[in-house]
C-alpha positions as a Markdown table, in Angstrom:
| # | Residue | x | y | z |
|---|---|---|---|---|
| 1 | Unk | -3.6 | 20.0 | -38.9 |
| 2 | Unk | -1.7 | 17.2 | -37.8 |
| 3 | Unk | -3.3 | 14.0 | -35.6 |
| 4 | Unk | -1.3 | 12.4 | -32.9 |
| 5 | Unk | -1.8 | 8.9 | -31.4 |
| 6 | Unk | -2.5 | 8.5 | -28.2 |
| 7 | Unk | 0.0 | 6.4 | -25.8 |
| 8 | Unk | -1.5 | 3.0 | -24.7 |
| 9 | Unk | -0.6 | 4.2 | -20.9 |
| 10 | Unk | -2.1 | 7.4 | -21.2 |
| 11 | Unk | -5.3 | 6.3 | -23.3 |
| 12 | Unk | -6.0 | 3.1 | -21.1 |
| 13 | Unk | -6.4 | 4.9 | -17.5 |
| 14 | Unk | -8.3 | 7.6 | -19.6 |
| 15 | Unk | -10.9 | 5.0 | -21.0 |
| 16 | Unk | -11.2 | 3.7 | -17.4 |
| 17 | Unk | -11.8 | 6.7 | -16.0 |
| 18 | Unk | -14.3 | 8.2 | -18.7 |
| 19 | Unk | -16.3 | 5.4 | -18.6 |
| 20 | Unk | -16.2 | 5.7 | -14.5 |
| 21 | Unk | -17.6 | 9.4 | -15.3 |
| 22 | Unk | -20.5 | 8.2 | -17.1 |
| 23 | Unk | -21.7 | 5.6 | -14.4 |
| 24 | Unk | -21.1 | 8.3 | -12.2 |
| 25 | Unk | -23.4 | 10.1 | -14.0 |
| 26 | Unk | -25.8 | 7.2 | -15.0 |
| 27 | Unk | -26.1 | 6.6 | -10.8 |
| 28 | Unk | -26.7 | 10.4 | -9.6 |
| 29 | Unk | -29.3 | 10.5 | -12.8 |
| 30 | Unk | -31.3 | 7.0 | -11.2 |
| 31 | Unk | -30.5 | 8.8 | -7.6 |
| 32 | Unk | -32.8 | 11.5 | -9.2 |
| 33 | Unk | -35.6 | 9.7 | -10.6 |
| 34 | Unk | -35.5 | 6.8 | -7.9 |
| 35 | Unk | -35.2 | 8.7 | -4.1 |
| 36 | Unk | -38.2 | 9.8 | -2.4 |
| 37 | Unk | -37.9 | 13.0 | -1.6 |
| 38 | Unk | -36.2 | 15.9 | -2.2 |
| 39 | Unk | -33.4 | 16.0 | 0.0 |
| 40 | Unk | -32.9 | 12.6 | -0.4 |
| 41 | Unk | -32.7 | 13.3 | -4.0 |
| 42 | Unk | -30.1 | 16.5 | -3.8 |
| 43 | Unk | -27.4 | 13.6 | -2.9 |
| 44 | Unk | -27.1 | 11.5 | -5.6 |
| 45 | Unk | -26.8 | 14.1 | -8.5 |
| 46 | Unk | -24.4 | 16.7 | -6.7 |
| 47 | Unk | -21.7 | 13.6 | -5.4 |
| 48 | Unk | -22.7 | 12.1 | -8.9 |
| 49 | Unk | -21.6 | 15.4 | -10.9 |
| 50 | Unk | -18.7 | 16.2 | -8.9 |
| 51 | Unk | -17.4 | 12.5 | -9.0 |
| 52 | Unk | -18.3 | 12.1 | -12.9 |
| 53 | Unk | -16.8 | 15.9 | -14.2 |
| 54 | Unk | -13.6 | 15.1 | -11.7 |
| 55 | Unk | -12.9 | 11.9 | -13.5 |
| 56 | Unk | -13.6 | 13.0 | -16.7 |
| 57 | Unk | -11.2 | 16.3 | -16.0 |
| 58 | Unk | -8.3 | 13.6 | -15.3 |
| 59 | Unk | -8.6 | 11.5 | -17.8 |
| 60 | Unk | -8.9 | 15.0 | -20.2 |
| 61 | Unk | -5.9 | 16.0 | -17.8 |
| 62 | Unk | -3.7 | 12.5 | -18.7 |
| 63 | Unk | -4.3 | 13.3 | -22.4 |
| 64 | Unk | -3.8 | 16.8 | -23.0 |
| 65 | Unk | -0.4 | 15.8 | -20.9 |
| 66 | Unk | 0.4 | 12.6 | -22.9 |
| 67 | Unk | 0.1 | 14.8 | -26.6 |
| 68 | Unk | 1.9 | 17.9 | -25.4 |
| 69 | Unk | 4.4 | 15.6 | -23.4 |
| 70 | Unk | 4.4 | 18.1 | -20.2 |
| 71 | Unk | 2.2 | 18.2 | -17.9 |
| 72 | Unk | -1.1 | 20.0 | -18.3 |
| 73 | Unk | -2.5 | 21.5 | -15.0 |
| 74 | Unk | -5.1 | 23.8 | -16.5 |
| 75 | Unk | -8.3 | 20.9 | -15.8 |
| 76 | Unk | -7.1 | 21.3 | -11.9 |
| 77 | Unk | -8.5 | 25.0 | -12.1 |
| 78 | Unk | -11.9 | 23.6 | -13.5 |
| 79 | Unk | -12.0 | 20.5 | -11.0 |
| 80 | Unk | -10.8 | 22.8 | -8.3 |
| 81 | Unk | -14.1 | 25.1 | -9.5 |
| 82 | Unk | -16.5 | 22.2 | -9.5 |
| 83 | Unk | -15.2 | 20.5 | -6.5 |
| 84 | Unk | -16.1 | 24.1 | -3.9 |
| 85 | Unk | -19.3 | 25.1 | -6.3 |
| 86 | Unk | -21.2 | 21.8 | -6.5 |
| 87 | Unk | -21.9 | 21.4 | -3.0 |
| 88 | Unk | -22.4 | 24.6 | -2.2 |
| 89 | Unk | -25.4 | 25.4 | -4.7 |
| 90 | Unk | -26.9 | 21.6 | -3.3 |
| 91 | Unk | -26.5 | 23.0 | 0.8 |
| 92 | Unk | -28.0 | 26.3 | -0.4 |
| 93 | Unk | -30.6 | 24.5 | -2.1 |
| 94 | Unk | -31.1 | 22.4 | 0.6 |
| 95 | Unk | -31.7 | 25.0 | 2.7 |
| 96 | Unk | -34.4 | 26.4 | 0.9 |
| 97 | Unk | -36.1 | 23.0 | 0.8 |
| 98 | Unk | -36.2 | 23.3 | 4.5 |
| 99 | Unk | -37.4 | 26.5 | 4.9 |
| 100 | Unk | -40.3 | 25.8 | 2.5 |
| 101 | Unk | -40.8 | 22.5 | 4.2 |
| 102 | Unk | -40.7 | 23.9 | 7.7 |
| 103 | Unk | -43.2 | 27.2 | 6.9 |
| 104 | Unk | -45.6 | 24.2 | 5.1 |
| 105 | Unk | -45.0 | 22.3 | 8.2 |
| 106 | Unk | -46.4 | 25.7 | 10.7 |
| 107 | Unk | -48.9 | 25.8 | 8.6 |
| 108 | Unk | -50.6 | 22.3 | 9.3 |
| 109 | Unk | -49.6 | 22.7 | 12.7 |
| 110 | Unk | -51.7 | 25.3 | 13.2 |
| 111 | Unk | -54.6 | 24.2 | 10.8 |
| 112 | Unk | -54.6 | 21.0 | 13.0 |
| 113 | Unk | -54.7 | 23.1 | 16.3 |
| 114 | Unk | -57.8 | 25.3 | 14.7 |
| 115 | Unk | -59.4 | 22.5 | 13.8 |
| 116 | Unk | -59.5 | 21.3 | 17.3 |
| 117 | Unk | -60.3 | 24.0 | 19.2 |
């Protein structure tokens, strides 16, 4: 097995960009811990996944390119996957967080009207 160095243009943008992956990451993970509720914290980790996995699929993308000198399209199938499955699972989990919510919110409706009465 043979080792291959990395061009200086292709291994600078791709440092740049991985490190903008992981404080894409870092902020959706403190998005997670730090928001007060739930939907509220559905926000930060899906824009923070799909922003961190795309960059670090272009930088991956810019290498695999640079060492095979052609370009590499196969991370665009990936990002492409990512990019129409991330949000989708965050909506339907949204919705379910509002349908629980709105069933809990009935329920003290109605308690509070009982209580009244």
């Amino acid at each position: 097995m043979t080792t291959q160095d990395v061009p200086l243009w292709a291994a600078l943008p791709a440092t740049l960009l991985l490190i903008a992956s992981g404080l894409f990451a870092f902020v959706g993970s403190l998005g997670l811990l730090r928001l007060p509720n739930f939907q509220a914290r559905m926000h930060g980790p899906s824009m923070g996944t799909t922003m961190g996995t795309g960059c670090l699929l272009f930088a991956s993308m810019l290498v695999a390119s640079s060492l095979a000198q052609r370009p590499v399209f196969h991370e665009l199938l990936i990002t492409l996957f990512v990019v129409m499955s991330s949000p989708v699972t965050a909506m339907m989990l949204m919705h379910a967080a509002i349908y629980r919510d709105k069933d809990r919110l009935q329920d003290q409706a109605e308690a509070a009207r009982s209580s009244r009465s």
